[in-house]
C-alpha positions, -999 to +999 in steps of 0.1 A: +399+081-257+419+087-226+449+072-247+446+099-275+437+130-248+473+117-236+491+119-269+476+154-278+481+166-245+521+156-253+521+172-288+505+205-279+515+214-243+548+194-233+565+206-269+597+223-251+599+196-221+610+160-224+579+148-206+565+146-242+585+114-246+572+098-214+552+071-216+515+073-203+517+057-170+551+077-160+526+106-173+497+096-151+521+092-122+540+126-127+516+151-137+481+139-128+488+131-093+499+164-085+479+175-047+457+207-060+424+222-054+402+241-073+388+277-061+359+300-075+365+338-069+352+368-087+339+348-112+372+328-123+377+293-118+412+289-099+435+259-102+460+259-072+489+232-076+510+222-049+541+240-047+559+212-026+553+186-060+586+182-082+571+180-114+543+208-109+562+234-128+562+209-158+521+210-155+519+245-151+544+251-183+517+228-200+488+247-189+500+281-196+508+266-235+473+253-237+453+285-227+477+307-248+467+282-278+431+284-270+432+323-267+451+327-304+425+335-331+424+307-360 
């Protein structure tokens, strides 16, 4: 499962960064081990990345892809 999480994750939110090509453990060592925490304000769930991390504008690029595909109708 967390094999095919991985290979969706690469066709639908790295689509415009080479990081879709990387294999998973260069993935897992990139992206997932970014430092952040999570914060709850106002009602919204916050995700705060670590702006110090090389590859955290790569996640965020992939994050902002995924919620714009989850807020398009159809």
């Amino acid at each position: 499962m967390a094999s095919d999480l991985l290979a969706w994750m690469g066709m639908l939110a790295l689509t415009s960064h080479d990081a879709r090509r990387w294999e998973p453990k260069r993935l897992r060592h990139r992206l997932f081990s970014i430092p952040a925490s999570i914060a709850r304000s106002a009602r919204q769930t916050l995700l705060h990345l670590s702006a110090r991390a090389i590859w955290a504008s790569v996640a965020v690029d992939a994050i902002t892809r995924l919620d714009h595909l989850n807020a398009s109708p159809g």
